[in-house]
C-alpha positions, -999 to 999 in steps of 0.1 A, spaced: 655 683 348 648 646 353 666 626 376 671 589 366 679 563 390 691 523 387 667 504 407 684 497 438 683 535 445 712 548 432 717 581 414 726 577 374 720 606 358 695 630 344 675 642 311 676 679 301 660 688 270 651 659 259 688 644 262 702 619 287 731 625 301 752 604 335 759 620 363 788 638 351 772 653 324 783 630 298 754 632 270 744 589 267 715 600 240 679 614 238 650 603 247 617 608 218 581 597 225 590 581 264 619 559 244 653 568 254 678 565 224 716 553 229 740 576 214 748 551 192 712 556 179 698 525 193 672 521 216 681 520 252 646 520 266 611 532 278 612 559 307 593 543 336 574 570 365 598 598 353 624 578 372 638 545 357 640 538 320 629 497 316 643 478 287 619 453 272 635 416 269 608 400 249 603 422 219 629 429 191 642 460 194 633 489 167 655 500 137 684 525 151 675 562 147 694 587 130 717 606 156 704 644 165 732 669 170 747 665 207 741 694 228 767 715 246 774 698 277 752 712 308 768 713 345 766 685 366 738 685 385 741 684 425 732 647 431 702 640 447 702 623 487 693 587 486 
């Protein structure tokens, strides 16, 4: 498990199996090649030191991907301390 953060320090969520889910387990998408993919299909961003996932503002984003099946819903994680 991964823990992903918003830059000011805060606790979001977390990938698990190569899916990103919040902090209450809600799956958001999936992330493929160090790009994490919106449920939606498009792309959300790159994953940045295993912590933050950067969204690029100067280049077009890619064509959306296909959705993969969403997994079964894990447990909520116990949050990490700040």
């Amino acid at each position: 498990m991964t823990y992903i953060f918003r830059w000011n320090g805060k606790y979001f969520g977390f990938l698990l199996d190569d899916n990103f889910f919040n902090a209450n387990a809600k799956w958001l998408g999936w992330i493929e090649d160090g790009q994490i993919w919106r449920e939606n299909g498009e792309l959300l961003g790159k994953l940045y030191e295993d912590t933050y996932i950067l969204k690029s503002t100067t280049k077009l984003p890619p064509e959306p991907k296909v959705l993969p099946v969403h997994p079964v819903p894990p447990e909520s994680p116990v949050i990490p301390e700040d």
